[in-house]
N, CA, C and O atoms as a Tinker XYZ file with bonds, in Angstrom:
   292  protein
     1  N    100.855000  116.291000   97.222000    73     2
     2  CA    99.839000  116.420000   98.232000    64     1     3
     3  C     98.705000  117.267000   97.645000    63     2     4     5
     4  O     99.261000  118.269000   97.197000    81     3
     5  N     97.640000  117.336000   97.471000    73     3     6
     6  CA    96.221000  117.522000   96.665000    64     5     7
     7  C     96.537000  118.873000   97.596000    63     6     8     9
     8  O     97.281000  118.826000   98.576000    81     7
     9  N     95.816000  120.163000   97.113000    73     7    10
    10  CA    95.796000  121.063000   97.845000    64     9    11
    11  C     94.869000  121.856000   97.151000    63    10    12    13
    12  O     94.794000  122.007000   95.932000    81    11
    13  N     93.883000  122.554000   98.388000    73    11    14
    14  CA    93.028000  123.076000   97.596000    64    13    15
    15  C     93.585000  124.824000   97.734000    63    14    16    17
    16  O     94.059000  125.437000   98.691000    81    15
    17  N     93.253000  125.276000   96.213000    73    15    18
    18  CA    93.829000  126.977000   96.304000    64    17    19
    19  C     93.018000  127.917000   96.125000    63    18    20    21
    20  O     92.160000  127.440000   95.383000    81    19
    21  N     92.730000  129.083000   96.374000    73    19    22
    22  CA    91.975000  130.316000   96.503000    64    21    23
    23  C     92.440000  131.342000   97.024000    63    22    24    25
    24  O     92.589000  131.657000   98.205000    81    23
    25  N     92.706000  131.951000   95.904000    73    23    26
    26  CA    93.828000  133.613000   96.329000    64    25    27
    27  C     94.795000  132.914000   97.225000    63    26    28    29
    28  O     95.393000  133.699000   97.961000    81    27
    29  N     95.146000  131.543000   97.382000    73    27    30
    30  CA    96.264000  131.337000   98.040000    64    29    31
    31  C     95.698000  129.716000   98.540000    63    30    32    33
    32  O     94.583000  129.228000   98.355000    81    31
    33  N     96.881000  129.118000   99.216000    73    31    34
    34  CA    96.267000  128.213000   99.965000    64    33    35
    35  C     95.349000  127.702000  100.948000    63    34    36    37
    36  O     95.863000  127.870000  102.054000    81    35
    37  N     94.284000  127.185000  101.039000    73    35    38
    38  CA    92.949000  126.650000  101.826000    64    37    39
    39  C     93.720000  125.715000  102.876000    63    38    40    41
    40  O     94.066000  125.815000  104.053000    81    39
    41  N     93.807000  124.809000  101.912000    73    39    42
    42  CA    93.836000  123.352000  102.753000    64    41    43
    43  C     94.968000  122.458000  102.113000    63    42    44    45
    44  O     95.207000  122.548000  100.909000    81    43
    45  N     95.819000  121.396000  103.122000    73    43    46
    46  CA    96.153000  120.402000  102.334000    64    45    47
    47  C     95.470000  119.174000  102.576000    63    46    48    49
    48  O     94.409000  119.152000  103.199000    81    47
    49  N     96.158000  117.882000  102.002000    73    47    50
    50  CA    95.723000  116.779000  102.991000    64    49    51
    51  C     96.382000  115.588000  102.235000    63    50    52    53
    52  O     96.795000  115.492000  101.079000    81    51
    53  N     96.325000  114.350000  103.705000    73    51    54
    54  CA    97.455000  113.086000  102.818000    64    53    55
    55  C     96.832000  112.317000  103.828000    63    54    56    57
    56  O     96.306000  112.587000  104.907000    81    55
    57  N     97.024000  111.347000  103.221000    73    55    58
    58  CA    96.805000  109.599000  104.181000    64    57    59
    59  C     98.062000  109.132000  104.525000    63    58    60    61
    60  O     98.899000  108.866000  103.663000    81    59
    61  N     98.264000  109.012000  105.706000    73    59    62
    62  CA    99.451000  108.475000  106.719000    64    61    63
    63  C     99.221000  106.790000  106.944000    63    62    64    65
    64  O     98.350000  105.943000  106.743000    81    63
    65  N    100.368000  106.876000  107.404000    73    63    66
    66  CA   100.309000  104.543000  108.050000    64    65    67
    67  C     98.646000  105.209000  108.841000    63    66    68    69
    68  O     97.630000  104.917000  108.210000    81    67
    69  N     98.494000  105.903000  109.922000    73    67    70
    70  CA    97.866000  105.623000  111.368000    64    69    71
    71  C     97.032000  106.903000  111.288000    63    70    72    73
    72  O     96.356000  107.097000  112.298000    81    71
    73  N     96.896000  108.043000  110.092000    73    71    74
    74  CA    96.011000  108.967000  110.255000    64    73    75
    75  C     96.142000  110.149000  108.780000    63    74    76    77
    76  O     96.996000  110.224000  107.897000    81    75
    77  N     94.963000  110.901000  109.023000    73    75    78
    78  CA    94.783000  111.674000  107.514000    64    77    79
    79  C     94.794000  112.978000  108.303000    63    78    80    81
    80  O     94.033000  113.475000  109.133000    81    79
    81  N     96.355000  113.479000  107.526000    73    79    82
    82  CA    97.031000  114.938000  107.896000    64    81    83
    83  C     96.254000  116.171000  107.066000    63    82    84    85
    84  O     96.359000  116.428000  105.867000    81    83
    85  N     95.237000  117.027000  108.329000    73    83    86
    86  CA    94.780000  118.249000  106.605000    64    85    87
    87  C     95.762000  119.588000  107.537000    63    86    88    89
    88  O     95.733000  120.101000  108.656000    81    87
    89  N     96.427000  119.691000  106.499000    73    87    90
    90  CA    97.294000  120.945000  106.808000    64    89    91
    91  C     96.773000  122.147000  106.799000    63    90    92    93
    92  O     97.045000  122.620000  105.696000    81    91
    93  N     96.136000  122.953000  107.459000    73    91    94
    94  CA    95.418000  124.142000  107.360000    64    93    95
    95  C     95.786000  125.076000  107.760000    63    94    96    97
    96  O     95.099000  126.093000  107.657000    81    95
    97  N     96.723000  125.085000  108.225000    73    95    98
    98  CA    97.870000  126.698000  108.309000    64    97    99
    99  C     97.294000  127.150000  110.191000    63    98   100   101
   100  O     96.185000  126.810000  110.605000    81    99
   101  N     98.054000  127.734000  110.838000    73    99   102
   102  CA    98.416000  127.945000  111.888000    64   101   103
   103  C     96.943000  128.623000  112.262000    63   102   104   105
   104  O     96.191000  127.913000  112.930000    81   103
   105  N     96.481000  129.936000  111.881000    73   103   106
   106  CA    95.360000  130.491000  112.082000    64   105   107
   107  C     94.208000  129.920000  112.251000    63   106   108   109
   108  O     93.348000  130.142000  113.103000    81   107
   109  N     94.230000  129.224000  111.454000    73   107   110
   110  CA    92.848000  128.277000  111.791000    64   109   111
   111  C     93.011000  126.731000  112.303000    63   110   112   113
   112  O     92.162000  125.873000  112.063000    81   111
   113  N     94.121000  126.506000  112.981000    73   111   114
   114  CA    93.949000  125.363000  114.183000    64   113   115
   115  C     93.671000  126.409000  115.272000    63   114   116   117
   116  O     92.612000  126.321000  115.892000    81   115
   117  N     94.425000  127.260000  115.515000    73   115   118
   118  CA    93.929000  128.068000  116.683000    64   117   119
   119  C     92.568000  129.149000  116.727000    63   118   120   121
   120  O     92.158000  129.977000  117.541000    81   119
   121  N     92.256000  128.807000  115.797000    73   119   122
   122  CA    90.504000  129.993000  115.885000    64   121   123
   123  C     89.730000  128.293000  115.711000    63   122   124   125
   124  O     88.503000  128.385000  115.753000    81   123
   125  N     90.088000  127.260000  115.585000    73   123   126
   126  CA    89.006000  125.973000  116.019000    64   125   127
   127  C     89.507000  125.457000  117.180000    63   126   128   129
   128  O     88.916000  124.419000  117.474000    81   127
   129  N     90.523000  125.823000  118.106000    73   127   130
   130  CA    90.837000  125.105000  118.921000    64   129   131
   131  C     90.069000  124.274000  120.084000    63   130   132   133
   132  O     90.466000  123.327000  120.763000    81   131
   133  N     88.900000  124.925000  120.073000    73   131   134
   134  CA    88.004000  124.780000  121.263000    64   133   135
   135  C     87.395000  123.169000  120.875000    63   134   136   137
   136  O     87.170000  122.206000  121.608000    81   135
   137  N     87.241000  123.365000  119.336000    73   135   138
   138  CA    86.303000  122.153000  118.367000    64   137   139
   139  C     87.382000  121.066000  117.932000    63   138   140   141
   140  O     87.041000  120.125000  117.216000    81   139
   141  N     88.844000  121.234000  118.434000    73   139   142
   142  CA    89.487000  120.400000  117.987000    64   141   143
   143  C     90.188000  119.548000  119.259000    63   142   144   145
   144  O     91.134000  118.760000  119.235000    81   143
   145  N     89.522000  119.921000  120.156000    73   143   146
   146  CA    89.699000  118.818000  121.315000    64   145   147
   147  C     89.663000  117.675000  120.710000    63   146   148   149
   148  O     88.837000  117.532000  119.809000    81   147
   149  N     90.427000  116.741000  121.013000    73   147   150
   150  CA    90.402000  115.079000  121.054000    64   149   151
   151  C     91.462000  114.857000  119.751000    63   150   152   153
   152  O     92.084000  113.796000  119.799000    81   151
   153  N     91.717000  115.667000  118.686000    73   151   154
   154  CA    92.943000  115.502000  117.965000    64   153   155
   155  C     94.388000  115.665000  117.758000    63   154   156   157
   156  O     95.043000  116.671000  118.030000    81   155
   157  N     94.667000  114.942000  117.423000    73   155   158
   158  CA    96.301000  115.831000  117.847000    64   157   159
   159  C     96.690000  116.661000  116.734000    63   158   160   161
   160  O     96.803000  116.291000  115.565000    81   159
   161  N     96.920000  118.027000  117.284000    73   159   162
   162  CA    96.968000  119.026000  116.339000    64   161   163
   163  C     98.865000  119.228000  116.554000    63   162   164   165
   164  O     99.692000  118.429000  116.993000    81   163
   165  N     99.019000  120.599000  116.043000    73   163   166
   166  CA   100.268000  120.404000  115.844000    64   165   167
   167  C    100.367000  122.071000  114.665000    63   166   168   169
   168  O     99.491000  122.283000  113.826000    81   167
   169  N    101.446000  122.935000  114.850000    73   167   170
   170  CA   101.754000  124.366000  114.254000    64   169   171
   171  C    101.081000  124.300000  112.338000    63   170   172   173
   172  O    101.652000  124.343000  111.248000    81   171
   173  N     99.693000  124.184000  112.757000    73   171   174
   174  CA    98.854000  124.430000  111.000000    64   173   175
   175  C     98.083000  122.897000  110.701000    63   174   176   177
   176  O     97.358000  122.865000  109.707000    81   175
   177  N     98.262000  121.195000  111.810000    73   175   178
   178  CA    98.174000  120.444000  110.941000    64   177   179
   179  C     97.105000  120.007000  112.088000    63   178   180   181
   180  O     97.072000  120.327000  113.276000    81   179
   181  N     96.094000  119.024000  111.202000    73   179   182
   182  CA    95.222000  118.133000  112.665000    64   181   183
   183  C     95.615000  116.931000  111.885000    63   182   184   185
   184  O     95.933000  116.587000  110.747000    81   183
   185  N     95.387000  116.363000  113.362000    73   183   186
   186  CA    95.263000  114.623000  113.150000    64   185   187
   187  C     94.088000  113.771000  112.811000    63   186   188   189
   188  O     93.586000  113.418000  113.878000    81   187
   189  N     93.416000  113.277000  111.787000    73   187   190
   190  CA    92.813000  112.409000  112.230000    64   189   191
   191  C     92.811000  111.084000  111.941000    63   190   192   193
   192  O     92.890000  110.598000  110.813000    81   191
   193  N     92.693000  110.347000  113.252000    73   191   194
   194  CA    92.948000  109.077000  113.281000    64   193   195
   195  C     92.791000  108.514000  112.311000    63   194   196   197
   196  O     92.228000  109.441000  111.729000    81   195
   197  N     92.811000  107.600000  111.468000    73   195   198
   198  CA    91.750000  106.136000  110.512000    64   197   199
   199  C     91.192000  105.735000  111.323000    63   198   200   201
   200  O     91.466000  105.648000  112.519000    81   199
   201  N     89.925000  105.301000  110.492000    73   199   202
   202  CA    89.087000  104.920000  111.427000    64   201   203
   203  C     87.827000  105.851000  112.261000    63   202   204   205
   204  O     86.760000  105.436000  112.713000    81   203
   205  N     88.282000  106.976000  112.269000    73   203   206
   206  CA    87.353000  108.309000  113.098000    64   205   207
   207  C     86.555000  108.746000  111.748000    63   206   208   209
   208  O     87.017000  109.108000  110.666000    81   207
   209  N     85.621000  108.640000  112.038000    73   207   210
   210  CA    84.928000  109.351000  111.364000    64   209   211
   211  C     84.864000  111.211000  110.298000    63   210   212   213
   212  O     84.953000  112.258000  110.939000    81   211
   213  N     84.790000  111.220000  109.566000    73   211   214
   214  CA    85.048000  112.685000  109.489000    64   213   215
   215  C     84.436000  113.745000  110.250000    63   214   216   217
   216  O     83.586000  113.364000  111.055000    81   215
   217  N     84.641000  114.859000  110.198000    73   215   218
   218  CA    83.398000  115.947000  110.621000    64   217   219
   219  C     83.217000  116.990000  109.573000    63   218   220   221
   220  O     83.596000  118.161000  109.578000    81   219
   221  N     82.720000  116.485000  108.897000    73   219   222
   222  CA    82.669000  117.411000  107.636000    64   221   223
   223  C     82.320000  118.560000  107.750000    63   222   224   225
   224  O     82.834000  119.444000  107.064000    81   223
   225  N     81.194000  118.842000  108.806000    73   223   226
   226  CA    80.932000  120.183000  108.911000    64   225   227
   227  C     82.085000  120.911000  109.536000    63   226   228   229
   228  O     82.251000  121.908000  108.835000    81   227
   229  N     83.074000  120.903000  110.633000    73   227   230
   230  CA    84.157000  121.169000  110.983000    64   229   231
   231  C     85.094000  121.638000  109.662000    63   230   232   233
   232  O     85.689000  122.699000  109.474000    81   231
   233  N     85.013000  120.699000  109.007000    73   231   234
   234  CA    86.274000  120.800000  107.921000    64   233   235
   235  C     85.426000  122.096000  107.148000    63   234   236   237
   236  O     85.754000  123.282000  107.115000    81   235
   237  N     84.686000  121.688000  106.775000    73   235   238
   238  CA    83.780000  123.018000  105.583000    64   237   239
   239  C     84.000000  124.683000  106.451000    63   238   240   241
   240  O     84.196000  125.756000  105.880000    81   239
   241  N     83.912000  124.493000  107.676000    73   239   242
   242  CA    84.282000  125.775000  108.560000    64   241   243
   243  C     85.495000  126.297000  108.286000    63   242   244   245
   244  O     85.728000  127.426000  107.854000    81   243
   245  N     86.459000  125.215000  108.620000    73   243   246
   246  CA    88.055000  125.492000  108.339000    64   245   247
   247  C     88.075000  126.017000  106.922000    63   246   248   249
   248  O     88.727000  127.027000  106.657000    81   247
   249  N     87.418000  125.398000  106.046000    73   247   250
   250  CA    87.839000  126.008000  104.423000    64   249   251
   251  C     87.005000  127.237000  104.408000    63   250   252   253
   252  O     87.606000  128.255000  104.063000    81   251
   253  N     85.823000  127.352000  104.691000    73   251   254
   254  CA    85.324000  128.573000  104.810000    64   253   255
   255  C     86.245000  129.585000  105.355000    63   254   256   257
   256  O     86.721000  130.392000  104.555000    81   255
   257  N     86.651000  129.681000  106.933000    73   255   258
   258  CA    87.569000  130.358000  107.568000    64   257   259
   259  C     88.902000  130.792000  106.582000    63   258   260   261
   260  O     89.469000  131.879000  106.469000    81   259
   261  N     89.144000  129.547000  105.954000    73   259   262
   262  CA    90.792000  130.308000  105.362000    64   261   263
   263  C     90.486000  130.860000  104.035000    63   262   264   265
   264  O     91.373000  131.489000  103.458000    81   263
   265  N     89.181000  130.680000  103.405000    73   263   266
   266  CA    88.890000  131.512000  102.116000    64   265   267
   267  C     89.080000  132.750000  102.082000    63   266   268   269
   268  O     89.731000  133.467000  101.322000    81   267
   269  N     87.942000  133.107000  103.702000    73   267   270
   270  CA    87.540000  134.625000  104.000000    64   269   271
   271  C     89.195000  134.863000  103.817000    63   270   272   273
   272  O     89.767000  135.271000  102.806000    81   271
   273  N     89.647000  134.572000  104.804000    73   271   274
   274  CA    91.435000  134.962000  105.154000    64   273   275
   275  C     92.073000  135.564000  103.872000    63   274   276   277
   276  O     92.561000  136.685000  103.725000    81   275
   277  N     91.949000  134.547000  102.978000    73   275   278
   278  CA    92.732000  134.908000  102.034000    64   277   279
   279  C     91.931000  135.888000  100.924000    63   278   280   281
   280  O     92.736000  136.428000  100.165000    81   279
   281  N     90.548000  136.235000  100.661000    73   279   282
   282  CA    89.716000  137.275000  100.099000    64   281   283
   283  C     90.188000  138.245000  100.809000    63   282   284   285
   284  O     90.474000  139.173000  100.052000    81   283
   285  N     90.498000  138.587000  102.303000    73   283   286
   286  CA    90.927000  139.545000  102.861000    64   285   287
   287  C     92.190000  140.360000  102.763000    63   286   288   289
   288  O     92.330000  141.565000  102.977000    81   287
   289  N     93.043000  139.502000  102.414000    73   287   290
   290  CA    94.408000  139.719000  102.346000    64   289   291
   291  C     94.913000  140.527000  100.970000    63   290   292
   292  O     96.107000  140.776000  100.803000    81   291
């Protein structure tokens, strides 16, 4: 599974039969929760459909968010 690293883990991500899993660790599904209406999330992972479009700016937040995290730590 491709994973991006910085002082620790960022992000994962994989292509499913029915959707593309980015694993982003528990903290940051719940500090986007508000912005992640309409996906099915799940303890660190979002859903997104095939077919849906990305939100790249969303995602660049999430990697931003877990960088700081882990510079902090």
């Amino acid at each position: 599974m491709p994973t991006f690293y910085f002082k620790g883990n960022v992000i994962h991500f994989a292509s499913h039969k029915k959707h593309i899993g980015l694993y982003c660790g528990a903290e940051a599904v719940q500090n986007f929760g508000d912005k992640l209406q309409g996906y099915k999330t799940s303890n660190g992972t979002i859903q997104i459909p095939n077919g849906r479009e990305l939100d790249v700016d969303l995602i660049q937040n999430i990697v931003r968010f877990n960088i700081e995290g882990n510079r902090n730590k």
